[in-house]
C-alpha distance (Angstrom), angle and dihedral (degrees) to the residues before:
residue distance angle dihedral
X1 . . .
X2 3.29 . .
X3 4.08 97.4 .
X4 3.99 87.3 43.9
X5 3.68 86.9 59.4
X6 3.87 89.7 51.2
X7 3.77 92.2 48.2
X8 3.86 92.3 45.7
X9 3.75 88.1 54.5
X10 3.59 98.0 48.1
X11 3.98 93.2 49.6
X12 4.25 79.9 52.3
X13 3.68 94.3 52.3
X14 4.07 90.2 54.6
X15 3.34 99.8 37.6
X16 4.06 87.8 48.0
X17 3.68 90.2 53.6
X18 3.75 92.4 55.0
X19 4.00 127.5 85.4
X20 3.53 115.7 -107.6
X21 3.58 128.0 -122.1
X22 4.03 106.0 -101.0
X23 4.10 107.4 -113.9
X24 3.24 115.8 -110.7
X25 4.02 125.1 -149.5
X26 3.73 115.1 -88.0
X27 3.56 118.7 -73.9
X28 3.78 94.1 0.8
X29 4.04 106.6 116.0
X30 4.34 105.0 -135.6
X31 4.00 114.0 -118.3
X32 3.51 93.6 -154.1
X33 4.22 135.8 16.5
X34 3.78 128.1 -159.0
X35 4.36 102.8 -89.7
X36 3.82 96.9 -119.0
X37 4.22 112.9 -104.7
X38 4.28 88.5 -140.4
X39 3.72 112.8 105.1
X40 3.61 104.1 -150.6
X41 3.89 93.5 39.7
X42 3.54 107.7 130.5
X43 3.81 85.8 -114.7
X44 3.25 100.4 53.3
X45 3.48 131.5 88.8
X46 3.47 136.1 -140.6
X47 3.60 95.4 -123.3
X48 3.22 133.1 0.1
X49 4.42 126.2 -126.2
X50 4.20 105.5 -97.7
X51 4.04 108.3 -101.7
X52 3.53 112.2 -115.1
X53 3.91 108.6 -91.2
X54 3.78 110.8 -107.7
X55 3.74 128.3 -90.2
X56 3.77 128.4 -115.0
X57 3.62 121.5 -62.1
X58 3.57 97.7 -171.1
X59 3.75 115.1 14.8
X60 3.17 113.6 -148.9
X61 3.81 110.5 151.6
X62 3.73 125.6 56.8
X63 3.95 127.9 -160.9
X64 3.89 157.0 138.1
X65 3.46 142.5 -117.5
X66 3.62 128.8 163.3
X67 4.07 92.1 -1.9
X68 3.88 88.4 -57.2
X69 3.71 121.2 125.1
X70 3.70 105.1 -135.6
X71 4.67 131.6 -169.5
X72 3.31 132.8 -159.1
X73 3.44 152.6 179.3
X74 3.70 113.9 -107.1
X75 3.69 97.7 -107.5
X76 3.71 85.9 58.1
X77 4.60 90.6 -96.6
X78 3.17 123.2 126.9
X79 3.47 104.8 42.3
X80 3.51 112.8 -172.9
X81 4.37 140.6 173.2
X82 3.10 112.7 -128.6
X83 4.21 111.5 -146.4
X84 4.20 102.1 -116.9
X85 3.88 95.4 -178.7
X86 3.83 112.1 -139.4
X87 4.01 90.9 -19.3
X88 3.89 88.5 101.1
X89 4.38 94.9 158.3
X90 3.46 91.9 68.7
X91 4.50 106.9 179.7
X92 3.72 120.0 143.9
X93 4.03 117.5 45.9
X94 3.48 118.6 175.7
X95 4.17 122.3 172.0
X96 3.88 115.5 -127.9
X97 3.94 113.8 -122.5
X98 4.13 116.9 -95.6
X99 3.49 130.1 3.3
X100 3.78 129.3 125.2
X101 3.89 102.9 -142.5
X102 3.60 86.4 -117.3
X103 3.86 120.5 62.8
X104 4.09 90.1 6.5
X105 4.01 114.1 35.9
X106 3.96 111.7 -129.2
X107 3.75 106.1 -115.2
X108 4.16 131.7 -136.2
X109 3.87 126.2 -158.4
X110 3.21 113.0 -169.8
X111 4.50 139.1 159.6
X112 3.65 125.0 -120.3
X113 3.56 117.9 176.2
X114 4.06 95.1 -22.7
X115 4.10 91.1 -43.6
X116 3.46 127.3 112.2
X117 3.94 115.2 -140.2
X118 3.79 133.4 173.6
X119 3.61 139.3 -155.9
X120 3.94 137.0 -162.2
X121 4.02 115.2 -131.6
X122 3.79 124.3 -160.1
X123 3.42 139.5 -177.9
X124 3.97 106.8 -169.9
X125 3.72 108.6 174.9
X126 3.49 88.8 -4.7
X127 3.59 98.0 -66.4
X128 3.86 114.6 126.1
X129 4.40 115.2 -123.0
X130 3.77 134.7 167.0
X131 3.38 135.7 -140.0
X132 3.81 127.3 -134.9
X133 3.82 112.8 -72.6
X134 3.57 109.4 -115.6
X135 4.16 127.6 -150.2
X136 4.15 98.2 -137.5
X137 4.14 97.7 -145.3
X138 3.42 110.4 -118.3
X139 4.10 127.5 174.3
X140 3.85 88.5 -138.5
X141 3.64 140.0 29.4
X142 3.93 124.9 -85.8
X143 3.52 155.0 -159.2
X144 3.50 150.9 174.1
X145 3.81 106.4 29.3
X146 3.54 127.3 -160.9
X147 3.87 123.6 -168.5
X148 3.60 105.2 -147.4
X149 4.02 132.4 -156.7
X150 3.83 87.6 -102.2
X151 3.14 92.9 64.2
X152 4.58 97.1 -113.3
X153 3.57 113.6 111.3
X154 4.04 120.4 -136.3
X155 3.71 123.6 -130.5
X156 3.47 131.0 -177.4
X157 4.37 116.6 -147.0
X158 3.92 137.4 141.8
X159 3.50 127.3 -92.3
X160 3.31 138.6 -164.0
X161 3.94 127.9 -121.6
X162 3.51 119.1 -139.4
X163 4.26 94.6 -156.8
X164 3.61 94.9 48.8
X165 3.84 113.5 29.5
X166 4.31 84.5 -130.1
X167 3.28 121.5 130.2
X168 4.24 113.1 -133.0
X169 3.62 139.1 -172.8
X170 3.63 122.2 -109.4
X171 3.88 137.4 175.0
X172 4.04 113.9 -136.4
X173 3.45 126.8 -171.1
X174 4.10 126.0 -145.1
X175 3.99 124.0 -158.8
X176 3.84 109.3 -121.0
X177 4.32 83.2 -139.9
X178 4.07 85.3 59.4
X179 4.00 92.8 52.5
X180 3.47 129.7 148.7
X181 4.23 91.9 17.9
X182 4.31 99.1 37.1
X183 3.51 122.9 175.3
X184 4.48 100.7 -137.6
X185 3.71 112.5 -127.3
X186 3.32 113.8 -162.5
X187 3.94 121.8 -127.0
X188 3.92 106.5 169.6
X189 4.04 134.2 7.5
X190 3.76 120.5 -175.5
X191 3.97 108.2 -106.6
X192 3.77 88.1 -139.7
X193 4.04 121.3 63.7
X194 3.65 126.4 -135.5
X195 4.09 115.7 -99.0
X196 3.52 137.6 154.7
X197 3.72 101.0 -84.1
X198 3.69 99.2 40.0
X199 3.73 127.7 40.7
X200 4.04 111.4 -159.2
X201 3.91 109.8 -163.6
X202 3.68 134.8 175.0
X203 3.59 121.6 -172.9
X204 4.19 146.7 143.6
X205 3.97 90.5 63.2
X206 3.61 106.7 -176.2
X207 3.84 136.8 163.6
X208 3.42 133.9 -124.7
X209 3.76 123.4 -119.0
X210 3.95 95.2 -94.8
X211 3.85 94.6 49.0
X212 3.52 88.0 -125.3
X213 4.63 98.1 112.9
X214 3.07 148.3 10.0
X215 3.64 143.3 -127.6
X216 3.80 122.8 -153.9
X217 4.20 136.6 147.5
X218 3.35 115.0 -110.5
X219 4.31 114.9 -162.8
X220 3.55 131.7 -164.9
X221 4.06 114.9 -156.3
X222 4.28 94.9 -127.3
X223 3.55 88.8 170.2
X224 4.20 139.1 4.2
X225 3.57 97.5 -67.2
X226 4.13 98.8 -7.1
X227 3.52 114.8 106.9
X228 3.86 131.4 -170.7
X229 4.09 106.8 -150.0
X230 3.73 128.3 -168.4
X231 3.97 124.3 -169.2
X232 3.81 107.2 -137.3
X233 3.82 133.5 -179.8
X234 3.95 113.9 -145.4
X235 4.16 107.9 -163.6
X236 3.92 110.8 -130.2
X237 3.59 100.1 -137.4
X238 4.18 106.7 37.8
X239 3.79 95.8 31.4
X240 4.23 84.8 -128.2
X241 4.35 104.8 158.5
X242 3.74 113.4 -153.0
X243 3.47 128.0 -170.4
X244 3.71 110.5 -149.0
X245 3.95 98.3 169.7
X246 3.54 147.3 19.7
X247 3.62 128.2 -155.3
X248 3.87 104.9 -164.9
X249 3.23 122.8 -136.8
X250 4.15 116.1 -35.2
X251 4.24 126.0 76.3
X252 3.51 99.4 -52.6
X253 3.41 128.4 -163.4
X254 3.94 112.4 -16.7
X255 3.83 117.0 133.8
X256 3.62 105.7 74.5
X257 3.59 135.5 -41.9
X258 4.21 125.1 -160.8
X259 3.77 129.4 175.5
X260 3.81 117.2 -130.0
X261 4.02 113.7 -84.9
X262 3.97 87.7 -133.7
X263 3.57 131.2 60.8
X264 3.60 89.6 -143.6
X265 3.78 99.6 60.7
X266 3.89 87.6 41.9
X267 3.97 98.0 -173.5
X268 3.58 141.0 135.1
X269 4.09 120.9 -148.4
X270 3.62 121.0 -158.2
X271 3.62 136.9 177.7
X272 4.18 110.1 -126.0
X273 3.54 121.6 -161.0
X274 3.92 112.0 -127.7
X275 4.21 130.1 178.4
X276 2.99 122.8 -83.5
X277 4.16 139.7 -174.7
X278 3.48 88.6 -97.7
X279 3.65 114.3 15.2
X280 3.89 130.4 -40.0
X281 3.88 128.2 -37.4
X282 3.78 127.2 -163.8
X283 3.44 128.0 -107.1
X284 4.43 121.5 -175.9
X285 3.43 112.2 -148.9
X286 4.05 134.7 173.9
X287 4.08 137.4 -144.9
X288 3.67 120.5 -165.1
X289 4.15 105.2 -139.5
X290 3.83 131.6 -136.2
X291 3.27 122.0 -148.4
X292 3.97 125.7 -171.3
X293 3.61 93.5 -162.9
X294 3.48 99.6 -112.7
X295 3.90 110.3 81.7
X296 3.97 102.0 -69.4
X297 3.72 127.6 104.1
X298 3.62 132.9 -165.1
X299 4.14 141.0 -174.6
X300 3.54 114.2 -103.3
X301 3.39 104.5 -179.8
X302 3.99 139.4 -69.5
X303 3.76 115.9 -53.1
X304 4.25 89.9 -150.3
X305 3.92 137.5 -14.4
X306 3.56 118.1 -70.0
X307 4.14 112.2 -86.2
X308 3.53 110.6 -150.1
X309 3.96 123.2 -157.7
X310 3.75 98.3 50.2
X311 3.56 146.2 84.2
X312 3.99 141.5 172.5
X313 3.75 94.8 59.5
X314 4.07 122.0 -159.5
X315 4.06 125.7 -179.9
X316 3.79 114.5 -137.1
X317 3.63 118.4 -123.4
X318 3.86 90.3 -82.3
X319 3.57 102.2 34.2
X320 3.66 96.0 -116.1
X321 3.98 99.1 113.4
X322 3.55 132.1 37.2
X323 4.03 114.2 -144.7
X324 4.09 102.0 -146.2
X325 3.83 136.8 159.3
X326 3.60 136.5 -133.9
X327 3.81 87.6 -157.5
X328 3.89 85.5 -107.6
X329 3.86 101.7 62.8
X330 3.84 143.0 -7.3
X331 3.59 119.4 -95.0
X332 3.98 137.9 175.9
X333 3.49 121.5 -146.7
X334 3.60 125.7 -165.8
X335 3.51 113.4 -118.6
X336 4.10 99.2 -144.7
X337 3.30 95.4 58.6
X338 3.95 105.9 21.8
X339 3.94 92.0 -126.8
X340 3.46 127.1 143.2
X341 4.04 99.7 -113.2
X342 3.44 104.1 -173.4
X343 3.95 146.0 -18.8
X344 3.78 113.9 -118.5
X345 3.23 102.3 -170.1
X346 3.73 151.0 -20.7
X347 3.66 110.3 -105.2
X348 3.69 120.8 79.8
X349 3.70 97.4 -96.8
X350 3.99 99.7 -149.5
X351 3.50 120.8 -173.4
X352 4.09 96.0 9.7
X353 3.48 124.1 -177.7
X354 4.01 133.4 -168.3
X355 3.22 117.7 -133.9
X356 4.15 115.4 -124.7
X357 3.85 133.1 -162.0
């Protein structure tokens, strides 16, 4: 008896230093009961499965990696998937001026399989939520949006001309105010077609900080698999091309190009391929921009030292940090002193963008 008494007491003590299960009203079964604090309760467990880390509170970065569309915070926390729907090749992001996540959604364009898609982004209560992704109807394909100051968004796609039967390059542009039904206005087609012996490309359209050009790298197939490639700024309201640079006669230009986010820095970084010993490697460069003022642009000189080992260049909001990738993580580098400042995060981060007011 006396033993029982011991081993009732001790099953007391346990229980007693256990929480108990809330009541719930009569005949009303409970969805959920307190876990019990007790290690060595029967239900609890030794330890318990990591909580998934939070998402981002203030997403300011955009990317891709494996045809995922990917937000972060701008220290690289928060990393969070956003759900794309059937657009599973996800390349291209590019953040829509304004918003503040709460009262006005930040918005996303990005390509998947030559369509252009967008999606809202909130952050009520600091919480992170998507919208519905949303097909933008386009009469051909696209690729490689950028969501400009002015609110249009730039596209590159192929066209076909009537006179010659050649297919050419062009950049369009689309008003954010004519969004999801636009009605493409074109602002630059290739003079020369595309044909067997000589592939014409243009590519890496971005706009400047005003919303009043763009830059992009135009190529011209010299040889199989040579290329000679010429950076050129096209002026939004006179139509006037300028070439500012030309590359000679290797790749080019072709892992990201951005415009400064202020006028006052007014510089474009751009990742250049270069040889290699075994293949190519990746080099970002800058070029400060003159402007007369009336439609023509020139080079006026680099903006830093070339910065090899990275491509898909972005400016932060004040042009002080570049966000770039190594195709195996995300990295900034500050743009003073060409140093790698910090690494965001651990996935390759391709086609990054910062997010700007």
């Amino acid at each position: 008896m006396q033993a029982r008494g011991m081993i009732a007491l001790s099953i007391a003590l346990v229980l007693a230093g256990c929480e108990a299960p809330p009541t719930e009203p009569t005949g009303e079964a409970g969805l959920a009961f307190a876990k019990p604090s007790c290690p060595g309760h029967p239900s609890c467990t030794p330890e318990d499965p990591p909580e998934d880390p939070p998402g981002a509170s203030d997403p300011v970065i955009a990317f891709t990696e494996g045809g995922a569309l990917w937000v972060a915070n701008a220290d690289g926390s928060g990393e969070t998937q956003l759900p794309t729907g059937s657009a599973t090749n996800v390349s291209h992001p590019s953040w829509a001026p304004g918003g503040d996540g709460e009262s006005e959604p930040y918005r996303l364009i990005f390509e998947s399989d030559g369509m252009l898609f967008t999606v809202e982004v909130w952050t009520t209560g600091g919480t992170l939520g998507f919208g519905q992704v949303q097909p933008i109807d386009l009469p051909t394909e696209a690729g490689e949006p950028d969501w400009g100051s002015s609110g249009e968004i730039l596209y590159r796609t192929t066209v076909l001309n009537p006179a010659t039967g050649q297919l050419h390059w062009a950049i369009y542009a689309i008003s954010d105010e004519e969004l999801p039904i636009p009605t493409p206005t074109p602002i630059y087609m290739a003079s020369v077609g595309i044909t067997e012996d000589n592939y014409h490309s243009i590519g890496e359209a971005t706009w400047n900080p005003a919303g009043s050009a763009i830059a992009f790298v135009e190529s011209d197939e010299v040889q199989p698999y040579t290329y000679e490639s010429a950076l050129r700024v096209v002026d939004r309201a006179t139509g006037i091309v300028s070439t500012v640079l030309d590359y000679g006669s290797f790749s080019g230009a072709g892992w990201g190009m951005d415009w400064s986010a202020t006028e006052s820095a007014n510089a474009l970084a751009y990742a250049f391929e270069i040889p290699a010993k075994r293949g190519i490697a990746w080099e970002i460069r800058s070029l400060r921009l003159n402007s007369d003022g009336a439609g023509s642009f020139s080079a006026a000189g680099e903006m830093f030292s070339p910065i090899t080992g990275f491509a898909f260049p972005t400016w932060s909001a004040d042009d002080t940090h570049l966000l770039v990738s190594d195709l195996k993580t995300l990295k900034t580098l500050e743009v003073a002193s060409g140093g790698v400042e910090a690494t965001l995060t651990r996935r390759d981060g391709r086609s990054s963008d910062w997010r700007r007011p």
